[in-house]
RODO-2510 file (C-alpha; in nm, 4 decimals, decimal comma):
residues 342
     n   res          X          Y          Z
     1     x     3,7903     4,8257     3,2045
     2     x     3,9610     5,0859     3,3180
     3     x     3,6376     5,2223     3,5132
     4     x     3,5864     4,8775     3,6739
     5     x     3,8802     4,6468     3,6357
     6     x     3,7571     4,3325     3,8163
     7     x     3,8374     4,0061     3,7940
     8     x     3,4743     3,9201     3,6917
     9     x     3,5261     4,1060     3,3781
    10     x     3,2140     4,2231     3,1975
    11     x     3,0222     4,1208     3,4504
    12     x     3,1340     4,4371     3,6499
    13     x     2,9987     4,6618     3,3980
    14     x     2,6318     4,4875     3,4244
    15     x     2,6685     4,5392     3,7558
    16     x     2,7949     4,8786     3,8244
    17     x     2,5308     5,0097     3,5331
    18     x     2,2075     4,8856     3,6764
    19     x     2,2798     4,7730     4,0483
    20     x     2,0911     4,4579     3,9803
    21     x     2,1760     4,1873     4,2215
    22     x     1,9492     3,9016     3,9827
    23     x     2,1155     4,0645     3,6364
    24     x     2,4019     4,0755     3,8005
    25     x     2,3912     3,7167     3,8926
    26     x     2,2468     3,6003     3,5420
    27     x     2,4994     3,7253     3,3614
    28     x     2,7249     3,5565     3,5574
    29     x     2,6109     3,2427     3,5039
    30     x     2,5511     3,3128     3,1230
    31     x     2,9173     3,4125     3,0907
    32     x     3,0667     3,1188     3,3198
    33     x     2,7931     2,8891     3,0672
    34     x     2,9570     3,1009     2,7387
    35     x     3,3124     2,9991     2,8551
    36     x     3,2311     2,6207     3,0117
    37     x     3,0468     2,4715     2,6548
    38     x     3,2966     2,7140     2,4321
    39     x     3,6135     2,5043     2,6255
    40     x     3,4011     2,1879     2,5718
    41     x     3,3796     2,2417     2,2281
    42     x     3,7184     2,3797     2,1234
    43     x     3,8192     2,0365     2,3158
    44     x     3,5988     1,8214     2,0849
    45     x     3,6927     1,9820     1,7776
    46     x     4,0936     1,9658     1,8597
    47     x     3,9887     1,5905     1,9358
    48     x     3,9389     1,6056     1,5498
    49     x     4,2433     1,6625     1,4376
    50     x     4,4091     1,4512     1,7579
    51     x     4,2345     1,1919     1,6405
    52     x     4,4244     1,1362     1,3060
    53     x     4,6868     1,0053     1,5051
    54     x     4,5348     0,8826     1,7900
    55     x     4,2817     0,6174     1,7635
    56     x     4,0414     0,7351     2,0301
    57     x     3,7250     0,7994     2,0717
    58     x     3,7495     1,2497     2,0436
    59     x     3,5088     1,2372     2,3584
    60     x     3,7594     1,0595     2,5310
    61     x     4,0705     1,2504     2,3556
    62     x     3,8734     1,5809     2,4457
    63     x     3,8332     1,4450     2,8721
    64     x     4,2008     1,4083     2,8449
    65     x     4,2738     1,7366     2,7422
    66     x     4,0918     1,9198     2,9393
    67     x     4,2007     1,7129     3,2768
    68     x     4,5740     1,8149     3,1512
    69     x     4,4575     2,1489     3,0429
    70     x     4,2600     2,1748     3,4134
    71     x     4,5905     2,1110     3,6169
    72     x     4,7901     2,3806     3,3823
    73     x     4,5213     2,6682     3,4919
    74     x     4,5484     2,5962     3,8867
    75     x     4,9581     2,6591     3,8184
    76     x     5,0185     3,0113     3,8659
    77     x     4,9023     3,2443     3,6570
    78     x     5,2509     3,3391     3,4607
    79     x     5,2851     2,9732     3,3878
    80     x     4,9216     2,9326     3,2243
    81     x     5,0149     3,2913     2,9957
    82     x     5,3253     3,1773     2,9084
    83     x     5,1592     2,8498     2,7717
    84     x     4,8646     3,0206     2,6175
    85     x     5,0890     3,2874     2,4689
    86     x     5,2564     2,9661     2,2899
    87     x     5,0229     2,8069     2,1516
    88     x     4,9189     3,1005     2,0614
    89     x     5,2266     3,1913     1,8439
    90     x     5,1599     2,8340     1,7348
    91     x     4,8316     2,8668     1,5795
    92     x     4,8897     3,2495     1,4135
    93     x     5,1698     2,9677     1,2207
    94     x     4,9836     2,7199     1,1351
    95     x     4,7159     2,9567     0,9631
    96     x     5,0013     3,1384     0,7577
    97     x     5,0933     2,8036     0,6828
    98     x     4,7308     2,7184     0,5098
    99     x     4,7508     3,0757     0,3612
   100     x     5,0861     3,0018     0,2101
   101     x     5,0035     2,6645     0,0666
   102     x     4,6519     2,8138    -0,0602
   103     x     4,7891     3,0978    -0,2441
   104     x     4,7692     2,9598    -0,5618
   105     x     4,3881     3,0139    -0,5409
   106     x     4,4085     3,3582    -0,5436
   107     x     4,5357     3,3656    -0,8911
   108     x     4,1627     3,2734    -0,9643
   109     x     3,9735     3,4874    -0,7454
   110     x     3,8206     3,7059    -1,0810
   111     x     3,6494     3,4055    -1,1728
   112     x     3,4683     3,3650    -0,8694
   113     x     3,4351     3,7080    -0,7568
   114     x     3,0671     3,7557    -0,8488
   115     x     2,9785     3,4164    -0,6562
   116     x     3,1144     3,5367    -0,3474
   117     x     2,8134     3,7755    -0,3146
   118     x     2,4933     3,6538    -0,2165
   119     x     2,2051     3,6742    -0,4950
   120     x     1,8800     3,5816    -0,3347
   121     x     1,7012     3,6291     0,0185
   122     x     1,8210     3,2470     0,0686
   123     x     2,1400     3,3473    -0,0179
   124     x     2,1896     3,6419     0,2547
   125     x     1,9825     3,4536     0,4932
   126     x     2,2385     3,1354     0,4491
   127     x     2,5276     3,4077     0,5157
   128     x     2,3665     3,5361     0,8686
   129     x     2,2833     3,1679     1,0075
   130     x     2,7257     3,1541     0,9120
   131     x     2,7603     3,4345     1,0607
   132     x     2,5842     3,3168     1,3793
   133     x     2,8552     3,0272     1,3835
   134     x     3,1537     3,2523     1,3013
   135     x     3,0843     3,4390     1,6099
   136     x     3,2074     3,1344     1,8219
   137     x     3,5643     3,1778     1,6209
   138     x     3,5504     3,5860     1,8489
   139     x     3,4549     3,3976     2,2217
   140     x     3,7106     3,4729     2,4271
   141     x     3,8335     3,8416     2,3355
   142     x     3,5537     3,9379     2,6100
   143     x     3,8172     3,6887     2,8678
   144     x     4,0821     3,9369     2,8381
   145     x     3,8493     4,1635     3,0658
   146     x     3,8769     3,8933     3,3448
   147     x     4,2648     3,9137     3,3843
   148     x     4,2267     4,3232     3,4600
   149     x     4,3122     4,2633     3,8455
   150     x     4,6347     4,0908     3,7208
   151     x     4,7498     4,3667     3,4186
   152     x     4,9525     4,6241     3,4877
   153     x     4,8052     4,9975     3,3758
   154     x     4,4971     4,8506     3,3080
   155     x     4,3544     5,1128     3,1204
   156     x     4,5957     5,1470     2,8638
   157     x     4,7171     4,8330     2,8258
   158     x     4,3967     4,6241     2,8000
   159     x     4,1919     4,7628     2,6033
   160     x     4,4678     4,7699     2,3338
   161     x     4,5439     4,4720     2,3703
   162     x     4,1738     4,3674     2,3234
   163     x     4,1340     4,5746     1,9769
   164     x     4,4722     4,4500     1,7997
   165     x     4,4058     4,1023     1,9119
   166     x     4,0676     4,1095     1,7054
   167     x     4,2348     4,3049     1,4335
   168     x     4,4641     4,0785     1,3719
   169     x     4,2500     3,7706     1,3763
   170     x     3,9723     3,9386     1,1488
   171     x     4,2325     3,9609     0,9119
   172     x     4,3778     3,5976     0,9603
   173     x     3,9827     3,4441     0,9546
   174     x     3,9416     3,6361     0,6430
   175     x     4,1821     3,5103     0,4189
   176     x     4,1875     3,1472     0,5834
   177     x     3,8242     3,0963     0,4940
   178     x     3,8742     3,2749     0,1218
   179     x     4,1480     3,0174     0,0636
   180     x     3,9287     2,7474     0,2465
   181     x     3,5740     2,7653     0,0533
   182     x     3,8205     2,8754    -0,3303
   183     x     4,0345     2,5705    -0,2678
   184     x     3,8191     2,2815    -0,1574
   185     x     3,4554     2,1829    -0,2407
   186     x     3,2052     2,2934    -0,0114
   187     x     3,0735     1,9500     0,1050
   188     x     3,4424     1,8683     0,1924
   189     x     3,4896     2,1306     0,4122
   190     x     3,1190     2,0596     0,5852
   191     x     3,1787     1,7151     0,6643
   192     x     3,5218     1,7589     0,7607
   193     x     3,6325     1,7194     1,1242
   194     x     3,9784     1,8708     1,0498
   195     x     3,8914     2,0980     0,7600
   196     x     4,1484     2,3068     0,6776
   197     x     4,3763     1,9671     0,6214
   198     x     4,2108     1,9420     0,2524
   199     x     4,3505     2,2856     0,1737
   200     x     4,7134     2,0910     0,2859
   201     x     4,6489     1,7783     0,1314
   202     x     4,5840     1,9785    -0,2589
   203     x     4,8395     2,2092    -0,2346
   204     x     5,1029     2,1019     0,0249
   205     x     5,0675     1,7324     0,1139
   206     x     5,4219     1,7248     0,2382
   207     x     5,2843     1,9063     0,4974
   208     x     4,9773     1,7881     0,6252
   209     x     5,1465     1,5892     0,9326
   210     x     5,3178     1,9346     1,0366
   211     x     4,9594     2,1366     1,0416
   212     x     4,7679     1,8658     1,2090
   213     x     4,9999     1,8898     1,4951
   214     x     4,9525     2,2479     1,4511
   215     x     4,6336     2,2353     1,4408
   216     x     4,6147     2,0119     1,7743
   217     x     4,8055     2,2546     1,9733
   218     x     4,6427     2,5553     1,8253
   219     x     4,2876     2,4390     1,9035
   220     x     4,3184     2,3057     2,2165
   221     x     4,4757     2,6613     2,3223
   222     x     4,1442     2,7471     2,3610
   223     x     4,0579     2,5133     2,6472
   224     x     4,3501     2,6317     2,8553
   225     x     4,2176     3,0441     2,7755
   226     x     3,8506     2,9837     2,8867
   227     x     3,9160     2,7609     3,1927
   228     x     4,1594     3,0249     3,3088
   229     x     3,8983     3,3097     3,2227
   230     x     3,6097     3,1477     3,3523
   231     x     3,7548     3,0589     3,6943
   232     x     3,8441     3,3948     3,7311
   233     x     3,5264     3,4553     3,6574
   234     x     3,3817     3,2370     3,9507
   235     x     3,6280     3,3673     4,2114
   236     x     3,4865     3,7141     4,1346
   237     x     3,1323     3,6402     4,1761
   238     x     3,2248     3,4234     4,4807
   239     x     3,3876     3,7487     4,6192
   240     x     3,1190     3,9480     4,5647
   241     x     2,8790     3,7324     4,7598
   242     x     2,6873     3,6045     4,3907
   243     x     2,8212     3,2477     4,4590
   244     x     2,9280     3,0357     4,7439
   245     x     3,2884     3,1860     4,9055
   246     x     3,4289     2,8286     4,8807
   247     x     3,4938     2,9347     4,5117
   248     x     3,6217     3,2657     4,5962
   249     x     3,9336     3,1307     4,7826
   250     x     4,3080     3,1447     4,6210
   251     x     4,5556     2,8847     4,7027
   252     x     4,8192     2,9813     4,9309
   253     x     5,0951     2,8621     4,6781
   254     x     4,9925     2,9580     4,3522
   255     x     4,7725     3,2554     4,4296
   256     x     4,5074     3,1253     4,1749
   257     x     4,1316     3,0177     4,2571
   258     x     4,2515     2,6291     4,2348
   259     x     3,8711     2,5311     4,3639
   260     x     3,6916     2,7457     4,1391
   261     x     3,9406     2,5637     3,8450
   262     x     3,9000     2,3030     3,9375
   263     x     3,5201     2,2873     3,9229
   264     x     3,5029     2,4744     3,6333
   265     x     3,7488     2,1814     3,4747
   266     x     3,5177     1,9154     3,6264
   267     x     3,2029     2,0700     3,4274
   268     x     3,4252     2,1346     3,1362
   269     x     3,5140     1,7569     3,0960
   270     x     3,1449     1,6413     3,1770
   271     x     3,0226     1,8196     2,7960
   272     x     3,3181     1,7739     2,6393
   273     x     3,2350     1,3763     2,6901
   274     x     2,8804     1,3384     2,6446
   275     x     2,7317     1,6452     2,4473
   276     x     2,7675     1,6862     2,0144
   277     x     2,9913     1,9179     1,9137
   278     x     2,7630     2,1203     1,6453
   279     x     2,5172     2,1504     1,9474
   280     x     2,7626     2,2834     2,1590
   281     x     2,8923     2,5250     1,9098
   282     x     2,5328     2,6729     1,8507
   283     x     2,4504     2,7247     2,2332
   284     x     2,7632     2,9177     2,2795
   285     x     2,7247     3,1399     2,0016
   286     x     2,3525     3,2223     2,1227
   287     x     2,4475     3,2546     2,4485
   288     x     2,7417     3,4677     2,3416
   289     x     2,5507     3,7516     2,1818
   290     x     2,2626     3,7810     2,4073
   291     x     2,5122     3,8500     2,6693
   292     x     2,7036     4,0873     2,4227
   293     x     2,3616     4,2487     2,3680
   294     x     2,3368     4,3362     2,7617
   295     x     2,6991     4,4207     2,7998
   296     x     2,6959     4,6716     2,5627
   297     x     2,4005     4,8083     2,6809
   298     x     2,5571     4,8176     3,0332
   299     x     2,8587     5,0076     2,8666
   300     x     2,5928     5,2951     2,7033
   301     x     2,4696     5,3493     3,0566
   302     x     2,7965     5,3740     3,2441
   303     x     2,8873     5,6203     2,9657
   304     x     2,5659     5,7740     2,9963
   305     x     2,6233     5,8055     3,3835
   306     x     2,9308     5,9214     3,4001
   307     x     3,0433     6,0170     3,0518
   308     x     3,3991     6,1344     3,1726
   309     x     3,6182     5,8227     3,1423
   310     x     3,8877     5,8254     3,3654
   311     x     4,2379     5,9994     3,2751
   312     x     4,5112     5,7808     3,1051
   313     x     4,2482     5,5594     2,9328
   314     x     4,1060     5,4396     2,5885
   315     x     3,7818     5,6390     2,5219
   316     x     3,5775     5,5373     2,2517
   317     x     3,2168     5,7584     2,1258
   318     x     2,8963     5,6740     2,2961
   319     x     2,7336     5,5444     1,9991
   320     x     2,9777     5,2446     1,9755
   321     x     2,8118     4,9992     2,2750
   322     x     2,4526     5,1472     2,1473
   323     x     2,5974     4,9705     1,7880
   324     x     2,7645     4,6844     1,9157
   325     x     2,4250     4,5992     2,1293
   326     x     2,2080     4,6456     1,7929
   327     x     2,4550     4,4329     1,5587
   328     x     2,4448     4,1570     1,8580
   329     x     2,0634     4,1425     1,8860
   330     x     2,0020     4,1476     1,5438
   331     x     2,2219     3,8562     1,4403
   332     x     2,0811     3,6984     1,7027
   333     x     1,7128     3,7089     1,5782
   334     x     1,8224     3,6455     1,2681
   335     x     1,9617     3,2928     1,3615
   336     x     1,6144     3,2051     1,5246
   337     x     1,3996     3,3456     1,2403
   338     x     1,6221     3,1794     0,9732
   339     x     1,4725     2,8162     1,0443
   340     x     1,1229     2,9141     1,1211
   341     x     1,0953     3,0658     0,7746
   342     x     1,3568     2,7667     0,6277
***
């Protein structure tokens, strides 16, 4: 980041690696696509748990959020941080609050140590294709990359901010999901639309009202993050001639790229109303690591290049983007071999 801190993010590296003008310009779109269906989906799925309360259709519940969510991200860009910084604390509560009301579960967790390892082919095959869908809980780490024209010692600060940020939610994920699959039955949790609630209703009912509205803010954080990222995004391609300069132009007041927000919020609220959600949730997590794959790959060759980083900055060895590229692909072959051999 620190090399090429641009406001198209990752994008930058593909480009400054292999001076493509076409991979250049399909990674673009595959990252603005990555960002679009993960905001439509993160809209449907907060839908979920608005519509407890709410009785909506969630395709209709999800437009609305994303038209509010849409004007928030043309404010400028302080305001839409602020908010997303929020919610944010929000939803790191509402997960301790599952974790605190779940802990009873861990008095058990001798019991059902042994079937917490896979034990057949099926088994570990069955763990990848979850895997697969997991990934979609990591989109938007990558964003950070597209706020480096607006951070302050950008090589320092970012990439920091990028590795305790996934740290911390590894951690959180982890122990959510433990409590989630030890406290409730399996087929609850599938079939669910809000389903960490069943952890709430066993062991906490008092307060199930208090993490749904947790739960609505917390989710729909998400929709803010990615139209914000992915219209930064767009302005940068736009600026670099990828995409037409109408998108590339900030507004006067806010100094944010309202028309490339507001298109992106336009597209946003088009598959948030008329696509699944499970479909949505798969295309972004394929989409996700084959772009992953040819990011990293794009990081080994700028480190190959020029393998002096610049002073100041996180450095990290040269066999980390050569692993990260590997784990990507392979997880991604995985999920498309899985059902052919199903």
């Amino acid at each position: 980041m620190a090399r090429h801190p641009a406001a198209e993010g990752s994008v930058a590296f593909v480009h400054e690696a292999f001076r493509s003008r076409f991979l250049t310009g399909l990674t673009g779109v595959a990252f603005a696509a990555i960002g679009i269906v993960a905001a439509a989906s993160i809209a449907l799925g907060g839908a979920g748990y608005l519509a407890r309360w709410v009785p909506v259709p969630a395709p209709i519940l999800a437009g609305l959020v994303v038209a509010a969510f849409t004007v928030v991200a043309s404010l400028r860009v302080t305001e839409s941080v602020r908010i997303a910084a929020l919610m944010s604390a929000v939803e790191i509560l509402g997960l301790c609050l599952v974790l605190w009301a779940g802990a009873p579960v861990f008095a058990d967790l001798g019991d059902y140590a042994r079937d917490l390892v896979p034990s057949s082919g099926d088994a570990w095959f069955g763990l990848a294709s979850g895997t697969f869908i997991a990934f979609f809980a990591y989109i938007g780490f990558e964003g950070m990359a597209n706020m480096a024209e607006e951070t302050r010692d950008v090589g320092r600060t970012l990439p920091r901010a990028i590795i305790i940020a996934i740290a911390i939610s590894a951690v959180l994920y982890a122990l959510v999901s433990l409590v989630a699959v030890l406290a409730v039955p399996l087929d609850v949790l599938a079939g669910n639309p809000s389903p960490l609630a069943p952890v709430l209703e066993r062991y906490a009912p008092n307060q199930v009202g208090l993490f749904i509205a947790i739960g609505v803010v917390a989710t729909l954080n998400g929709v803010l993050i990615e139209i914000v990222v992915v219209s930064r995004l767009a302005f940068g391609m736009a600026r670099r001639g990828h995409w037409s300069p109408w998108l590339g132009q900030l507004n006067k007041g806010t100094r944010t790229p309202v028309h490339a927000t507001l298109v992106v919020g336009a597209i946003v609220l088009l598959l948030a109303t008329v696509v699944p959600f499970q479909s949505l949730v798969h295309v972004t997590s394929g989409l996700t690591l084959a772009v992953f794959t040819a990011v990293n790959a794009s990081l080994w060759q700028l480190k190959r290049k020029d393998p002096i980083a610049p002073a100041g900055t996180t450095r990290v060895p040269r066999f980390v983007p050569i692993a990260g590229a590997a784990a990507c692909a392979a997880l991604l072959v995985l999920s498309v071999v899985r059902p052919l051999i199903a």
